[in-house]
Rosetta silent file (secondary structure, phi, psi, omega in degrees, C-alpha in Angstrom):
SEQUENCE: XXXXXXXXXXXXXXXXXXXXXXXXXXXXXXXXXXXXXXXXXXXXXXXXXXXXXXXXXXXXXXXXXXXXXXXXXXXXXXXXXXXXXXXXXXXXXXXXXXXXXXXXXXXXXXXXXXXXXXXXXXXXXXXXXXXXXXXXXXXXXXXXXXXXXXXXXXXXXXXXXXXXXXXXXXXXXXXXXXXXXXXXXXXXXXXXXXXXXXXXXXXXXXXXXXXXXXXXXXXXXXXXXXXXXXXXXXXXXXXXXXXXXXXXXXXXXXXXXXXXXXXXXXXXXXXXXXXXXXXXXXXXXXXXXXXXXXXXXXXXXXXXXXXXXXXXXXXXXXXXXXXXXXXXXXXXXX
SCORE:     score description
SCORE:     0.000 S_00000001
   1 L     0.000  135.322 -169.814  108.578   68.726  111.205 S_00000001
   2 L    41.658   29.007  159.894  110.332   71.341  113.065 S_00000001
   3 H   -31.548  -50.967 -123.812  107.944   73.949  111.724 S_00000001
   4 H   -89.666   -0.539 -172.510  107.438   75.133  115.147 S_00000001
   5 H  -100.590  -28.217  136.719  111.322   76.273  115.202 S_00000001
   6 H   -14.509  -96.894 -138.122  111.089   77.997  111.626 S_00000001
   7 H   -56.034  -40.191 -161.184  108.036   80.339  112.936 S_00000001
   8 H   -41.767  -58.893 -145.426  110.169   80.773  116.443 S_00000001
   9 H   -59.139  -40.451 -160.333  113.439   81.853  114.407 S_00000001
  10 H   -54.129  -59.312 -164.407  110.927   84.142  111.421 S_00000001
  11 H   -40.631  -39.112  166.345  109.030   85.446  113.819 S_00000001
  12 H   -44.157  -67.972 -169.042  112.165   86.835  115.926 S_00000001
  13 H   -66.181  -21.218 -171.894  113.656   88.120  113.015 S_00000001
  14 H   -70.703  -54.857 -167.228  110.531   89.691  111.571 S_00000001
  15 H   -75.902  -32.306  175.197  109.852   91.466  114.650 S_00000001
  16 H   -91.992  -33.263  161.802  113.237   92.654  115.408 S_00000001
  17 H   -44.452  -80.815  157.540  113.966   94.039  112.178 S_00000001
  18 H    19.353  -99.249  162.489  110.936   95.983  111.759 S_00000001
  19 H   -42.514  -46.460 -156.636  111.001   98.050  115.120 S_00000001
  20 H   -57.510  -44.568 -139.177  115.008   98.215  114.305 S_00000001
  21 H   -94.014  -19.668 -167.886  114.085  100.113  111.065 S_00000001
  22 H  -102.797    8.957  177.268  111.364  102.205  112.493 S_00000001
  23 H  -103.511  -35.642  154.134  112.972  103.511  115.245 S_00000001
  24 H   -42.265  -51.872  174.315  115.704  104.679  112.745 S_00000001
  25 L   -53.892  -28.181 -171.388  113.388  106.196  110.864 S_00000001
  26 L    47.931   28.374  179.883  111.859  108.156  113.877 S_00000001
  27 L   -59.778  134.171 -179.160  108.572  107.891  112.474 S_00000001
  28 L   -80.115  -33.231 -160.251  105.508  109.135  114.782 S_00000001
  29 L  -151.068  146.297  132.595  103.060  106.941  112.636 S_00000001
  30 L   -32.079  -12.706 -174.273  103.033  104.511  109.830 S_00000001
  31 L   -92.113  -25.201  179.466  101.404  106.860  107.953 S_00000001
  32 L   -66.829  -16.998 -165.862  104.677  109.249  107.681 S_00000001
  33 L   -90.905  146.171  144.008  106.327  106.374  105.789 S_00000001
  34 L   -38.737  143.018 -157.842  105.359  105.733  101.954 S_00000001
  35 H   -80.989  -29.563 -176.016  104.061  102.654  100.783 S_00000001
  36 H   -66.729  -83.594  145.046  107.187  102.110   99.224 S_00000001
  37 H    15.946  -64.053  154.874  108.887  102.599  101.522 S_00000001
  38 H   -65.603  -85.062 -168.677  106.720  100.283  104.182 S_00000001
  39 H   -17.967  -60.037 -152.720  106.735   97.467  101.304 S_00000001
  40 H   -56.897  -23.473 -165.719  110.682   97.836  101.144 S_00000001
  41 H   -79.122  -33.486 -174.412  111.199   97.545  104.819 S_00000001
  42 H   -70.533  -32.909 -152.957  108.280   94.426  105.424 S_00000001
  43 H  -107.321   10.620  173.710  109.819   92.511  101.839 S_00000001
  44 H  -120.461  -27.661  165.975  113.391   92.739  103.414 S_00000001
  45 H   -51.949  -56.378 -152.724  112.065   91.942  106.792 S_00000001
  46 H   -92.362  -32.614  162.471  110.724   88.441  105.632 S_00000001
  47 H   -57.833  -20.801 -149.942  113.432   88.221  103.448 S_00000001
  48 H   -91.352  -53.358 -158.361  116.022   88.291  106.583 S_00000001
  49 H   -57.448  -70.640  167.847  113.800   85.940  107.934 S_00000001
  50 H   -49.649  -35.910  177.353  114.134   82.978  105.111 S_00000001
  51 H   -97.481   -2.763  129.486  117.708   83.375  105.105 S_00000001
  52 H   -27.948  -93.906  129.884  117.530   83.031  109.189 S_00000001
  53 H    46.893 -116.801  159.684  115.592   79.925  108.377 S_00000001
  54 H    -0.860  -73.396 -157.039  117.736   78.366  105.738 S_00000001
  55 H   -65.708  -22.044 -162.229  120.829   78.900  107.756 S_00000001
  56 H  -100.756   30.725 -174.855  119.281   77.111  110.531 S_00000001
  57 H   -78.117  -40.074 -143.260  119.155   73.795  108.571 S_00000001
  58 H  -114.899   29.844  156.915  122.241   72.609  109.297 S_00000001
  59 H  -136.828   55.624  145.225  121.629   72.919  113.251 S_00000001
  60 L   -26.245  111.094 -179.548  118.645   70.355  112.797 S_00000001
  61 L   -57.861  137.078  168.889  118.310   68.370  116.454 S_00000001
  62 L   -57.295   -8.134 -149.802  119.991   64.450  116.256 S_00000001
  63 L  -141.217   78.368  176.736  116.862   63.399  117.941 S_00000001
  64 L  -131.469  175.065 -158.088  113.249   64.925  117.394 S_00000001
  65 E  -136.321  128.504 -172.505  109.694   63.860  118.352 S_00000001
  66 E  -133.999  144.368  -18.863  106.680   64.551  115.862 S_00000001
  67 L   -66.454 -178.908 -148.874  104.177   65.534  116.287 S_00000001
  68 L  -101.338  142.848  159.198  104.993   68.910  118.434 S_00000001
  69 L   -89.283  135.891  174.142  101.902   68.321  121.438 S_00000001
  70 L  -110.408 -161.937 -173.912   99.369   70.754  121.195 S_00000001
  71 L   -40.906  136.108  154.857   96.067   71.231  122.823 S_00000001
  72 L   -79.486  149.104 -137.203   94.526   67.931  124.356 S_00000001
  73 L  -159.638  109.681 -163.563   91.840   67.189  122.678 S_00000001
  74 L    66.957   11.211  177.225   88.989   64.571  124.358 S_00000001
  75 L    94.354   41.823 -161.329   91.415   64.464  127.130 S_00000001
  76 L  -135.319  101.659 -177.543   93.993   63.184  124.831 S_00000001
  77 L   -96.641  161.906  163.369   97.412   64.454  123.375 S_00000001
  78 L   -40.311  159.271  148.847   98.608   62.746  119.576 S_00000001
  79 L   -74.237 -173.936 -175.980  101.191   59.954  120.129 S_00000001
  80 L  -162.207  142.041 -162.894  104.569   60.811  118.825 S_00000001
  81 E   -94.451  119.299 -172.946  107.209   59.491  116.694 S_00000001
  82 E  -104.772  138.205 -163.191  110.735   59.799  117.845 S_00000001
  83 L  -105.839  147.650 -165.371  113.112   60.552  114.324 S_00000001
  84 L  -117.544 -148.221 -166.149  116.582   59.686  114.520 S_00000001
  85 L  -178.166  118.372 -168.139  118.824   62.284  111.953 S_00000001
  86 E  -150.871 -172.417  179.480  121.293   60.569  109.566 S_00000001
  87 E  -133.987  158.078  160.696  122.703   61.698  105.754 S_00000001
  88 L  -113.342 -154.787 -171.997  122.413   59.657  102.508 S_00000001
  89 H   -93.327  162.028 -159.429  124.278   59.851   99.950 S_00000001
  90 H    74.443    9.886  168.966  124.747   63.350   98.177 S_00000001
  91 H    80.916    7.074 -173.354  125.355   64.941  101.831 S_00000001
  92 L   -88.228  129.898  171.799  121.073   64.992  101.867 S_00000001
  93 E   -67.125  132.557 -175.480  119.886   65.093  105.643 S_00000001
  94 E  -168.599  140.293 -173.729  116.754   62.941  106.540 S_00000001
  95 L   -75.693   85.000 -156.024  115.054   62.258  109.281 S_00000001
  96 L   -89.695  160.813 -177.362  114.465   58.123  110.037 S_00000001
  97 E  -163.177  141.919 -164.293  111.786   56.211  112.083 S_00000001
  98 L   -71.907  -26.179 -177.245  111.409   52.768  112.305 S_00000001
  99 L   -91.046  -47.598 -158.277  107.236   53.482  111.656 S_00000001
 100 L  -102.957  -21.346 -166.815  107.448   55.824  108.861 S_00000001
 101 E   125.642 -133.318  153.465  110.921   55.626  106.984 S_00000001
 102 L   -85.842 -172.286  163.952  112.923   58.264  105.794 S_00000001
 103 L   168.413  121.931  164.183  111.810   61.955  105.808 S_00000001
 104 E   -45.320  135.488  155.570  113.881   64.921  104.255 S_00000001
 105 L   -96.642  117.002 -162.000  114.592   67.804  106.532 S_00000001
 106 L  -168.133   95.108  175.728  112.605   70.079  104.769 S_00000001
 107 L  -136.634 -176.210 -156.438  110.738   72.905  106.942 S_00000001
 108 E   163.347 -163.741  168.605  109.401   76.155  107.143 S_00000001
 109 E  -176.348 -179.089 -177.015  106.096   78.292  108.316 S_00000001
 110 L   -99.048  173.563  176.721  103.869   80.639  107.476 S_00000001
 111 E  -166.578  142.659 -168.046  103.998   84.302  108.773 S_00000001
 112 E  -154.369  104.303  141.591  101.082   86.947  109.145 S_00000001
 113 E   -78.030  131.991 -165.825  102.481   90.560  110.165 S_00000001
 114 E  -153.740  106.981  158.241  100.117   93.059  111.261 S_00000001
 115 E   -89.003  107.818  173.370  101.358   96.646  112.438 S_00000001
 116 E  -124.816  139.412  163.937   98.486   98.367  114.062 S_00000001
 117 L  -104.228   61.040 -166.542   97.611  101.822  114.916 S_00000001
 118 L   -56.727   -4.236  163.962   94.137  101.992  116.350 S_00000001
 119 L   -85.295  -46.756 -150.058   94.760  106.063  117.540 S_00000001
 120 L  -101.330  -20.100 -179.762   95.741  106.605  114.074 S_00000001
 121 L    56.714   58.463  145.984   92.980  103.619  112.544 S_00000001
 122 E  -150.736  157.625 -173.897   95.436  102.100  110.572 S_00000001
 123 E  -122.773  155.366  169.731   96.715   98.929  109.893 S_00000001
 124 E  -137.477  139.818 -167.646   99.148   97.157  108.002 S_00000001
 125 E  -124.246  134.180  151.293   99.284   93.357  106.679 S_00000001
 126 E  -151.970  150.499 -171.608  101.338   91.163  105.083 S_00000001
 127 E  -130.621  149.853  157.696  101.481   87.687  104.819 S_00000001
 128 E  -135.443  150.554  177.285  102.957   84.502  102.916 S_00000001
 129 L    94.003 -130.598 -156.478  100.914   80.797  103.103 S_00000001
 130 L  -156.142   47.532  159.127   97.745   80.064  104.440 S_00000001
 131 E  -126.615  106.332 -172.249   97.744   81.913  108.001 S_00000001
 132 E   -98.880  152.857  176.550   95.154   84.220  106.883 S_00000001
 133 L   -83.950 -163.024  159.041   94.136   87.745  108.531 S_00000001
 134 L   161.753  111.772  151.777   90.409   88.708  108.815 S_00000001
 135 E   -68.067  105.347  144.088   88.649   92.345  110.284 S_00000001
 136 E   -63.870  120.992  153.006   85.457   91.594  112.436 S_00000001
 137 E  -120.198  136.477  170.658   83.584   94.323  112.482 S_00000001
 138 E   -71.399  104.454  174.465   79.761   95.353  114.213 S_00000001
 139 L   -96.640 -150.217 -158.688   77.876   97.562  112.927 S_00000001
 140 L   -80.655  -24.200  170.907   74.700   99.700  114.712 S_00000001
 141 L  -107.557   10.995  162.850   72.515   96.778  114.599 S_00000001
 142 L    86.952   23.263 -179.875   75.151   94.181  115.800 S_00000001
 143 L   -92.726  153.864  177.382   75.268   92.410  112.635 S_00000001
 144 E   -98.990  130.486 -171.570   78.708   90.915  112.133 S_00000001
 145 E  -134.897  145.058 -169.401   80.806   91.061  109.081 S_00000001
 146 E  -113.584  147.295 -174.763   84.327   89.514  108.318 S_00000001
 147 E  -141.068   99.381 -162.647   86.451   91.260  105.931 S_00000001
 148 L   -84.060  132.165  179.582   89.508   89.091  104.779 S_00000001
 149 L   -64.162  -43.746  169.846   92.636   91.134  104.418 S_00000001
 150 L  -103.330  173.664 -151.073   94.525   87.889  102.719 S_00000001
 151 L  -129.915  144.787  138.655   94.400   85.858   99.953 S_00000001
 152 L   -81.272  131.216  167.605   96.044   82.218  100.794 S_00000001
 153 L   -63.120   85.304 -167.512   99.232   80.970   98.867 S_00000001
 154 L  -165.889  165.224  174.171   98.636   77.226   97.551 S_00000001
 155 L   -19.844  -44.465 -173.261   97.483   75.740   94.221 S_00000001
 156 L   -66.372  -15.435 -164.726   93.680   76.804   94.299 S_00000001
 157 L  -110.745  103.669  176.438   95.131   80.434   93.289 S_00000001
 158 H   -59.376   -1.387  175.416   95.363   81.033   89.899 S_00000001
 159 H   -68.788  -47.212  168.985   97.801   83.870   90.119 S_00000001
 160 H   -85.016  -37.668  158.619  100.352   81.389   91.841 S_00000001
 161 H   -43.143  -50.205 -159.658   99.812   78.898   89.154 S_00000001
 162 H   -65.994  -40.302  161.562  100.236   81.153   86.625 S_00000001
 163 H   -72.565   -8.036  165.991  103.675   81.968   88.541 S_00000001
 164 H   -83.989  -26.977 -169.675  105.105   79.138   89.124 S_00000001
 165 H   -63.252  -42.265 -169.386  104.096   77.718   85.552 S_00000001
 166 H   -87.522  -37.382  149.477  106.076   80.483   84.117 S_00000001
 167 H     6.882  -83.804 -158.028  108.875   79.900   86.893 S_00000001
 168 H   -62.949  -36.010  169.743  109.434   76.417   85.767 S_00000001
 169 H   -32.572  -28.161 -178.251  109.241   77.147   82.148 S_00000001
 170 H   -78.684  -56.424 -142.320  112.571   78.702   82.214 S_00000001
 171 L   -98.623 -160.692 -162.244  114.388   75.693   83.662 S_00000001
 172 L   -98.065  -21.227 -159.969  114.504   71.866   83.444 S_00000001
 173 H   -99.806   -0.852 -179.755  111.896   71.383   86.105 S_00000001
 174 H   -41.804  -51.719  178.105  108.646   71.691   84.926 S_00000001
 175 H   -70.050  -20.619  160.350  107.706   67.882   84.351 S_00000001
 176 L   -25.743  -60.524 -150.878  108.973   67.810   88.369 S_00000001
 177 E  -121.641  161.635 -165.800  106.067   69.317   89.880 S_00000001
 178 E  -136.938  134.046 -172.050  102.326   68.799   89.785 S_00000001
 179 E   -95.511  108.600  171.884   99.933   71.849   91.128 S_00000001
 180 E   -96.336  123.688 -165.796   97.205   69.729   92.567 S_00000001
 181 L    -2.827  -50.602 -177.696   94.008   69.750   92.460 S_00000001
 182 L   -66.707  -10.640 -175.797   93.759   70.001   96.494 S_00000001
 183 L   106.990  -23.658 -171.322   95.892   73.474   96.837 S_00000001
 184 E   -86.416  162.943  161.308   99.228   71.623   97.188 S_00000001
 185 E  -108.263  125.318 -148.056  102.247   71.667   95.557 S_00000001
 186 E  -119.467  110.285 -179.887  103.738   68.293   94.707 S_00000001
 187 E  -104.071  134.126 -162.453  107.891   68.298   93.599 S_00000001
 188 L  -110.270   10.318  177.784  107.520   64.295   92.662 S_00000001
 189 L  -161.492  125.189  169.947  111.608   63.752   92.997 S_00000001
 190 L  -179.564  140.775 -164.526  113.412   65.477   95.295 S_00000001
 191 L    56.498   28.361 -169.216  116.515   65.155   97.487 S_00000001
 192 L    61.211   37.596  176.361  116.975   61.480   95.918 S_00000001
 193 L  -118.256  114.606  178.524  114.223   60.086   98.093 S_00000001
 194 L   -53.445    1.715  112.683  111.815   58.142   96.471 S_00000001
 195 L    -5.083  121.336  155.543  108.967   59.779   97.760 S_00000001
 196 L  -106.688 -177.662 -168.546  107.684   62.713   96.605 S_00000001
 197 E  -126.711  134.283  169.255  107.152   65.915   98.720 S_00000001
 198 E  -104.932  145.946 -160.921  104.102   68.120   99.160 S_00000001
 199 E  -155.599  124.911 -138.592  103.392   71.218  100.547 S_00000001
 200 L  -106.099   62.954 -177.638  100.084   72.480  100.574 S_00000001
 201 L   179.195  148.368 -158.780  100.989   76.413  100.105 S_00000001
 202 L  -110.412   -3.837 -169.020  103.238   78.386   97.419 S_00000001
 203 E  -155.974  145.138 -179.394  104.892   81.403   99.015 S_00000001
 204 L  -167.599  157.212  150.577  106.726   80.492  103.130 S_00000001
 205 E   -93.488  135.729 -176.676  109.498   81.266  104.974 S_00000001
 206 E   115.691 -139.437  167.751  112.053   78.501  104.896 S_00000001
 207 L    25.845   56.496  141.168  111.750   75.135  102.777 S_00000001
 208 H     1.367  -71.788 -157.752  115.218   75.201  101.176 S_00000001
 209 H   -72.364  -18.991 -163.113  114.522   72.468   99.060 S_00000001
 210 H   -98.655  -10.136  168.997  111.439   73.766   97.579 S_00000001
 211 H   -28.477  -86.533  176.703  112.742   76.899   96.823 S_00000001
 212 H   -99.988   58.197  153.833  113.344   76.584   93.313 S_00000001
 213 H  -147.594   30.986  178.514  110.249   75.336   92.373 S_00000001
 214 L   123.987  -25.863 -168.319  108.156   78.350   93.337 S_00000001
 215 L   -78.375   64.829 -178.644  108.061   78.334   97.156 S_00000001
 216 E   -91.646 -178.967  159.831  109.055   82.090   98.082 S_00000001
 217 L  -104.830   32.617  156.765  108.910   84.446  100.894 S_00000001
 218 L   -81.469  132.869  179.018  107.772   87.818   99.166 S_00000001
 219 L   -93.432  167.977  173.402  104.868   88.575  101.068 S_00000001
 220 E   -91.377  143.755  165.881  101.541   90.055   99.498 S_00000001
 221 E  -111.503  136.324  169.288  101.219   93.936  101.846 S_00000001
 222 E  -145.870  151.317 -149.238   98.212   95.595  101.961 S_00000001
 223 E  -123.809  102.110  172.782   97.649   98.728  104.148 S_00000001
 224 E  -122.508  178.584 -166.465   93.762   99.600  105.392 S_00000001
 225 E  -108.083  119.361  173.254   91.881  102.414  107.307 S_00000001
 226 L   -46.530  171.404  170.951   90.316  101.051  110.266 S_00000001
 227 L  -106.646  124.552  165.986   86.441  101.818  110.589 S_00000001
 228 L   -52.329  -28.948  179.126   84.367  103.049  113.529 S_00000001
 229 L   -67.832  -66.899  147.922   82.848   99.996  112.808 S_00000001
 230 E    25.760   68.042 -131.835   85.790   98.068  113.159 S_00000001
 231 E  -137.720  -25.568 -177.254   86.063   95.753  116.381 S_00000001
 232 E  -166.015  160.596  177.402   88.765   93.359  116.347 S_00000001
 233 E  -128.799  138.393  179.797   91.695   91.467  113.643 S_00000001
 234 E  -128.908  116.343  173.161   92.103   87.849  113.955 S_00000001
 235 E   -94.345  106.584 -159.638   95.640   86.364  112.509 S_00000001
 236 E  -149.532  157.843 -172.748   95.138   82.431  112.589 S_00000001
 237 E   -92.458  135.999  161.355   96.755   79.559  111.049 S_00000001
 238 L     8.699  -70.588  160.247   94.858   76.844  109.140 S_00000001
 239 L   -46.962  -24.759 -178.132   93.750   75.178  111.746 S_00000001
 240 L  -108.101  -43.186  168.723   91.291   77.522  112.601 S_00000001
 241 L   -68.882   71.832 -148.070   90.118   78.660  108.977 S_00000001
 242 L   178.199  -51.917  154.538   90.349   74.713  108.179 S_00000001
 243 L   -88.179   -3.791 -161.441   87.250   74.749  110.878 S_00000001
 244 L  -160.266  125.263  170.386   85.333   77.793  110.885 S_00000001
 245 L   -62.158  157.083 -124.567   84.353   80.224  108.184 S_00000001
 246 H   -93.953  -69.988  176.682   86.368   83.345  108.372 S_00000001
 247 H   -45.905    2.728 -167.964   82.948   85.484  109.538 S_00000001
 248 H  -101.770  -54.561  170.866   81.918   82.359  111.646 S_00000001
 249 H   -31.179  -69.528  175.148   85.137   83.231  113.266 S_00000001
 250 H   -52.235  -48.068 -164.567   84.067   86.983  114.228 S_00000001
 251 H   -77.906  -54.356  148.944   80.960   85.889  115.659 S_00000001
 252 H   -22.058  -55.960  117.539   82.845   84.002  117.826 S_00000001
 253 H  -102.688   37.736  163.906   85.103   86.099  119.071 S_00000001
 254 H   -76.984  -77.803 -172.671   82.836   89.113  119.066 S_00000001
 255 L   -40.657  -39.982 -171.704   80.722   87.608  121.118 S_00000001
 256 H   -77.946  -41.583  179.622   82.808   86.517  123.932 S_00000001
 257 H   -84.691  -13.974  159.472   84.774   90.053  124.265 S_00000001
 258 H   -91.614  -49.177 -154.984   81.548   92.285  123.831 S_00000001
 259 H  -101.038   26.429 -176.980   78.939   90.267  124.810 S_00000001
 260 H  -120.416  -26.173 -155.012   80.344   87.894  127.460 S_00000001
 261 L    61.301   28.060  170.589   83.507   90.502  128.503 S_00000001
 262 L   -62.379  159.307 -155.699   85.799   87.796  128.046 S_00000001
 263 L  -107.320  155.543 -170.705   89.468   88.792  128.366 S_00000001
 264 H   -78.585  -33.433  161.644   91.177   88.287  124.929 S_00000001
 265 H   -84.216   10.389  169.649   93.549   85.455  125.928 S_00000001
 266 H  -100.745  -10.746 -170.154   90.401   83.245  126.871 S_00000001
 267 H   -85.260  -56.775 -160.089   88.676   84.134  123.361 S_00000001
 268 H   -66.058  -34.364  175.331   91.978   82.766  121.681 S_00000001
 269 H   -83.323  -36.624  177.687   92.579   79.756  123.455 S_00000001
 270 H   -31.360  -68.957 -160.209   88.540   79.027  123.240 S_00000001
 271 H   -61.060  -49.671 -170.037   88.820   79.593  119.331 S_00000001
 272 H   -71.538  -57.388 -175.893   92.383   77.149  119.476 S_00000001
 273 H   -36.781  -67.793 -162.562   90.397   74.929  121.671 S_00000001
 274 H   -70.808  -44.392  171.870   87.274   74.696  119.743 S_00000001
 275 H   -64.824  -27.851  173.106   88.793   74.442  116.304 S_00000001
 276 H   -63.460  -43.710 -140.174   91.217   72.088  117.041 S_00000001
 277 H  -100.463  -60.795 -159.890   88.109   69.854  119.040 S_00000001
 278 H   -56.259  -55.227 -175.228   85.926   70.364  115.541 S_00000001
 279 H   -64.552  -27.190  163.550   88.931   69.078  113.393 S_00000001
 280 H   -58.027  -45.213 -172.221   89.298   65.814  115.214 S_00000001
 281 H   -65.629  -47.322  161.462   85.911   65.363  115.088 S_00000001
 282 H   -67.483  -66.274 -169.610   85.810   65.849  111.557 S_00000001
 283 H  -105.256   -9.440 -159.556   88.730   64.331  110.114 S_00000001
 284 L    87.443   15.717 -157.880   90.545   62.929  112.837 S_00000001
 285 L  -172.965  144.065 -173.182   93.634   64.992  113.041 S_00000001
 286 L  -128.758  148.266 -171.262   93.742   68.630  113.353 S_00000001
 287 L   -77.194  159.438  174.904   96.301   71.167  111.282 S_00000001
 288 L   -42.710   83.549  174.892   98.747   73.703  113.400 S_00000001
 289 L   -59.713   67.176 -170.589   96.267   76.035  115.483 S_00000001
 290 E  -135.061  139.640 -163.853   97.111   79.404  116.439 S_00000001
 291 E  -103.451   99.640  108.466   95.515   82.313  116.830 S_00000001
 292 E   -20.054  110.061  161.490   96.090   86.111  117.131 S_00000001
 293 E  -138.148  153.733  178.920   93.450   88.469  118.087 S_00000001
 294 E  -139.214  126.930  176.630   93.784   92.290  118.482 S_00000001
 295 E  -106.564  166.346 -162.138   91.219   94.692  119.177 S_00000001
 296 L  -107.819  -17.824 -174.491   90.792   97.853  117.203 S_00000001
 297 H   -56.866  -27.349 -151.940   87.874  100.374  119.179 S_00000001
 298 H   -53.432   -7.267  167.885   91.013  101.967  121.332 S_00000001
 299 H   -29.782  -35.382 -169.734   90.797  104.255  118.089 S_00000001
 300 L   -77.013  161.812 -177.063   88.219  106.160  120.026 S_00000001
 301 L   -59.828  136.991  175.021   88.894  108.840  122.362 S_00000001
 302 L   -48.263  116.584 -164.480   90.251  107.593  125.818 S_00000001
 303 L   115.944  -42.708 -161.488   87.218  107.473  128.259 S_00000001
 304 E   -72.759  151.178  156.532   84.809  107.386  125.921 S_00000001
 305 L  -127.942  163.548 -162.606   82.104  104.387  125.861 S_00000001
 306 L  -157.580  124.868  143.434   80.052  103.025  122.881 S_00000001
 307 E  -101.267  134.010 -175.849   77.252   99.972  123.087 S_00000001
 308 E  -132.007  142.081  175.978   77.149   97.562  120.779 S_00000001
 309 E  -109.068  127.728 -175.028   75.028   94.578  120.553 S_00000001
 310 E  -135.187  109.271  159.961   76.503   91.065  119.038 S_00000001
 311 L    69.105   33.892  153.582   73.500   88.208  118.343 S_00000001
 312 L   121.782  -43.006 -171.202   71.080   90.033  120.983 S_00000001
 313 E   -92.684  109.936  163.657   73.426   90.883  124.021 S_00000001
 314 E   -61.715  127.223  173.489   73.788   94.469  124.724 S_00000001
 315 E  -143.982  178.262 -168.400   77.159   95.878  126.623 S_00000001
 316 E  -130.711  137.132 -139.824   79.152   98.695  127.074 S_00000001
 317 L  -120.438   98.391 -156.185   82.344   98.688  125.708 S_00000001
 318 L   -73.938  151.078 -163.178   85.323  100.928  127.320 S_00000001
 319 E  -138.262   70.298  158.273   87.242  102.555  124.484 S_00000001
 320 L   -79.072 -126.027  168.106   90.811  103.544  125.413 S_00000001
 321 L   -83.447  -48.209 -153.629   94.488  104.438  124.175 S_00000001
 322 L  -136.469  151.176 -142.020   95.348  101.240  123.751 S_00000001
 323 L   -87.817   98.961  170.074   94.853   98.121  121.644 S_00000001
 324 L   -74.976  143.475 -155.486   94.500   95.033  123.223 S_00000001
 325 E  -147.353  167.879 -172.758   95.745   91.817  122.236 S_00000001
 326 E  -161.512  152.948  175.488   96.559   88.094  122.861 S_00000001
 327 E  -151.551  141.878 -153.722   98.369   85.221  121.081 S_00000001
 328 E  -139.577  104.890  151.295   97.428   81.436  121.632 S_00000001
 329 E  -125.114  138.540  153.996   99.282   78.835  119.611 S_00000001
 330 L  -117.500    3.528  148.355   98.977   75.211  119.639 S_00000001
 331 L  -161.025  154.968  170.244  101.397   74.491  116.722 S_00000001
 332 L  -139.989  165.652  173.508  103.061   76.564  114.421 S_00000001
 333 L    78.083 -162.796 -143.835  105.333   76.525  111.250 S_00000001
 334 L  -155.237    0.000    0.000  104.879   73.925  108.621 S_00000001
């Protein structure tokens, strides 16, 4: 609940920071800056971002209706729950509905930054959660290869077990929370609501309450050198790795922008479209769907053309200045 106003508020802040710092900087390229340097400005960016976030708890709507509608899906949108906005006792905020109960106001999102320079062939990533990155690239005989950039943040990763475990270790809270089997993280008391609350990723922007019991916003950064090979980066939320293997992806939208020409905002909503259609189908209910894709050839000289073949269909593939890109969501935040 109210995820989708989290990612609004990160993303804003993420994005305005950023530029702010690198047009101080007067940089020509990413490459003039230092990794340190990039890290400090991206880990203060995201920081700015959480404390955006936070602050925006306490202007919560009296009134809101979950779920957020997304795609329709069999010619269908979800029904929706209308939440009324009250306090209990200890000054804790919670949402009520006549179907479901109580529910804490307790949000956040995920966030996947990607600076790219396809003149210069480089890129830079960082992420927190489980909106993972992934390079498709082609090579000379059109086989397709996915090359994931991110790791997701939830339970399954023993690195964030091992950090939260020592986290907790310090403090009082340790018998609180249970790392579960499934990737989530489960605080089994919290905000006096008899409930407990789960969350199925370990590092976000946002989630106040969850804070201090592991749930930060230091992103992981990682910086690579594009490839000739190289053809496109896909930034996607859950929902779409949740349906489709991360190279299942790339063939997917490879094909429709080389070997269909499809324009890059029809590959994304196809990909939100189809995964979202797959997850119903499966489970009955589909996770927040959104999609980034950016392609990477404008590396090449301006003018130039290169054919490439994806699953059998040869095309010719104009290679300018500039990168093209599209963004498709049909929910966001968390």
């Amino acid at each position: 609940m109210l995820g989708e106003l989290a990612a609004k508020a990160a993303g804003q802040c993420i994005y305005a920071y950023v530029g702010e710092q690198l047009k101080k900087l007067r940089v020509k390229s990413l490459r003039d800056l230092s990794t340190r340097k990039l890290k400090e400005i991206i880990n203060t960016a995201f920081q700015k971002a959480h404390d955006s976030v936070i602050a925006s708890y306490v202007q919560a709507p009296s009134e809101y209706s979950f779920p957020v509608p997304g795609f329709p899906v069999q010619g269908r949108v979800k029904p929706q729950a209308v939440f009324n906005l009250s306090t209990i006792e200890g000054g804790v905020m919670v949402y009520t509905s006549p179907k479901t109960g109580l529910r804490l106001v307790e949000f956040g999102t995920t966030v996947s930054l990607a600076l790219v320079e396809p003149r210069a062939g480089f890129v830079v990533v960082a992420h927190v959660g489980d909106s993972d990155v992934v390079v498709g690239s082609v090579d000379d005989s059109g086989f397709v290869t996915a090359n994931d950039m991110t790791k997701t943040h939830s339970a399954f990763s023993m690195s964030e077990r091992f950090r939260i475990a020592e986290l907790l270790s310090a403090g009082d809270d340790e018998d609180s929370v249970n790392l579960r089997d499934d990737g989530y993280l489960e605080v089994l008391e919290l905000g006096g609501l008899p409930s407990s609350v789960a969350l199925g990723m370990t590092r976000a922007i946002g989630h106040k309450w969850l804070e201090e019991y592991g749930v930060i916003p230091r992103p992981d950064i990682k910086c690579y050198d594009i490839s000739e090979e190289d053809a496109v980066l896909v930034l996607a939320t859950d929902g779409v790795w949740d349906a489709m293997h991360p190279r299942d992806c790339c063939l997917f939208v490879l094909q429709r922008l080389l070997a269909e020409g499809q324009s890059v905002d029809q590959v994304a909503r196809d990909l939100c479209q189809s995964c979202v259609f797959m997850q119903e189908k499966a489970v009955g209910a589909a996770d927040n769907t959104s999609a980034v894709i950016i392609r990477l050839d404008a590396r090449s000289q301006a003018g130039k053309d290169r054919e490439r073949s994806v699953k059998g269909g040869s095309v010719f593939l104009s290679l300018g200045g500039r990168g093209e890109r599209s963004v498709v969501s049909g929910a966001a935040g968390i």
